[in-house]
Structure formats: structure tokens, C-alpha cells
C-alpha positions, 0 to 999 in steps of 0.5 A: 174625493171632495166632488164625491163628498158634495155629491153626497151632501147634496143627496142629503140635503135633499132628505131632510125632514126634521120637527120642531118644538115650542121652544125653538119657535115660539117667543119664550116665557121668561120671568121679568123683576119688577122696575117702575121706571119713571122714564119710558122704555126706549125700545117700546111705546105703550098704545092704548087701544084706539078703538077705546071709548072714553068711558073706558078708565086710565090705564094704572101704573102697573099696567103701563109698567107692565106694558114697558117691560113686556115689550122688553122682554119681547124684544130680548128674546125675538130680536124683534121690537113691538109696535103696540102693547096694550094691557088690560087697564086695571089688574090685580097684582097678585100671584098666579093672576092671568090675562091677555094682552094685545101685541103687534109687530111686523104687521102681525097681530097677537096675543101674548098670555101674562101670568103674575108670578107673585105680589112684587109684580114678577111675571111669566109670559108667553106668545099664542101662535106666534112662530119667530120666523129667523129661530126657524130659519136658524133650526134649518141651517143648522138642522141640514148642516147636523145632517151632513149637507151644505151651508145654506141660508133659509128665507122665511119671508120676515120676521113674524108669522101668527100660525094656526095647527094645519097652516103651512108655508114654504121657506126658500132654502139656497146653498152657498152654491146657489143652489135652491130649495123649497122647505115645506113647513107645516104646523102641528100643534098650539105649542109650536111643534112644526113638520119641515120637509125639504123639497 
């Protein structure tokens, strides 16, 4: 009976092909209150931009603020720490005011898109193609547990990964078994949306 059941498992297994969304994949937006601190953030350093000339103006407390808990709230939500983060040096704090800033971790490069919620300095904010690649490997194992097949753990190759509609990349797959597969993954959409099939 149990050689039946993994046999079963094993045949499931191998017709996974699932989707995923934004939500899953993409570093989240999330409301941050604001809290000038007068030490700085211990989980990120604000680097202003090394290609910056020096006509350029001093970064405004707000900005360098902003800096110390976007990082932040990054890191809550990624589980990853960010390199750099680098602002525009001068805003205007006022609702519904957007803007880009430079990020990068894990030797990736991106933007993460700011949008000011109201005048006290709260804000929403987003990753652009950005895909948090331990959330993906979560949805895998947890996806071909969901189907009726064995417990895996899926291999993405790190912790970041800046994709564009049309990349895809494989994840490896094995079994508790050691049993391997490849997980094609393709990326559908801005959003995040993805295409898994496992092979």
C-alpha cells in the first residue's frame, strides 16, 4: 500500500504547473509611520550615488529618513538586507507624491517605486521586476505538497533575481529521496504572474 501511495506521488509530481502572482513573488508594498531616528538604521546604510557630482545638493533629512526605513521595510518583508539605497536628494512631502529609488542586494540592481501616503511622511512601496526567489521556492514546495506529491525542497540559485515578461529560468527540485527535477519558470507579467512547470 505505502509503494502504491509513493508511486502515486511521484506520478503527481511530475504534472505539476501552477501560476503565481504578484503577491507571492514581488517584494510587497506596505505602509511605513514615520520615525526620524537620530541613530542610523542598523539593518541598512544610506550610499549616496557614487557616480554623483559634486554640484549635486546634500541629501535632506527626509530623504535620508526615508532611506533608513525603506531598507527597513525591505528587509522585513524579503528577508533580505539591502546594499544601497539611494533616494532622490530633495522631495516634497506631500500625498500622493511619487518617485524612484535606486536599490541593490545580492548583486542586483532595481528600482523600488515610493509613493508618499500623506503629509506625516507615511508611504507605500513597491519592487519593479524584482522576484524574491526563497517566496517562490516556498510556493513550489508547498504547491507539489497541495497536489499530492512528496516533500521537496526547491533551489532557485539565491535570493533575488530582476526579471523581465518573457525571462525564464529553472529551479532544481529534489525530493526528500533524492530524487531531482527541474522547475521551468517563466514570467508572465510586470506583476509578477509566473508560469511553473515541472519537468
Amino acid at each position: 500500500m505505502r509503494s502504491q501511495r509513493c508511486a502515486s506521488s511521484v506520478k503527481q509530481w511530475r504534472t505539476v504547473v501552477v501560476a503565481l502572482f504578484s503577491l507571492a513573488l514581488f517584494a510587497g508594498c506596505t505602509k511605513q509611520q514615520t520615525a526620524v531616528d537620530s541613530a542610523p538604521s542598523p539593518t541598512t546604510a544610506a550610499v549616496v550615488s557614487p557616480t554623483a557630482a559634486p554640484s549635486v545638493p546634500a541629501k535632506s533629512e527626509a530623504t535620508k529618513d526615508l532611506e533608513g526605513r525603506l531598507g527597513k521595510a525591505f528587509t522585513e518583508s524579503t528577508k533580505v538586507s539591502l546594499d544601497s539605497v539611494d533616494c532622490p536628494a530633495q522631495f516634497d512631502v506631500k500625498a500622493g507624491n511619487r518617485f524612484n529609488c535606486q536599490a541593490a542586494s545580492e548583486g542586483q540592481s532595481f528600482v523600488i517605486a515610493v509613493e508618499l501616503t500623506n503629509p506625516d511622511g507615511q508611504f507605500q512601496w513597491n519592487t519593479k521586476e524584482l522576484l524574491v526567489l526563497p517566496k517562490l521556492e516556498q510556493y513550489i514546495q508547498s504547491r507539489i505538497r497541495d497536489k499530492g506529491g512528496p516533500d521537496v525542497t526547491a533551489n532557485c540559485g539565491g535570493k533575488l533575481r530582476v526579471a523581465q515578461p518573457g525571462d525564464t529560468f529553472e529551479c532544481k527540485v529534489t525530493s526528500a529521496q533524492g530524487q531531482a527535477r527541474s522547475a521551468q519558470i517563466k514570467v508572465k507579467d510586470e506583476q509578477g504572474g509566473v508560469d511553473i512547470s515541472l519537468r
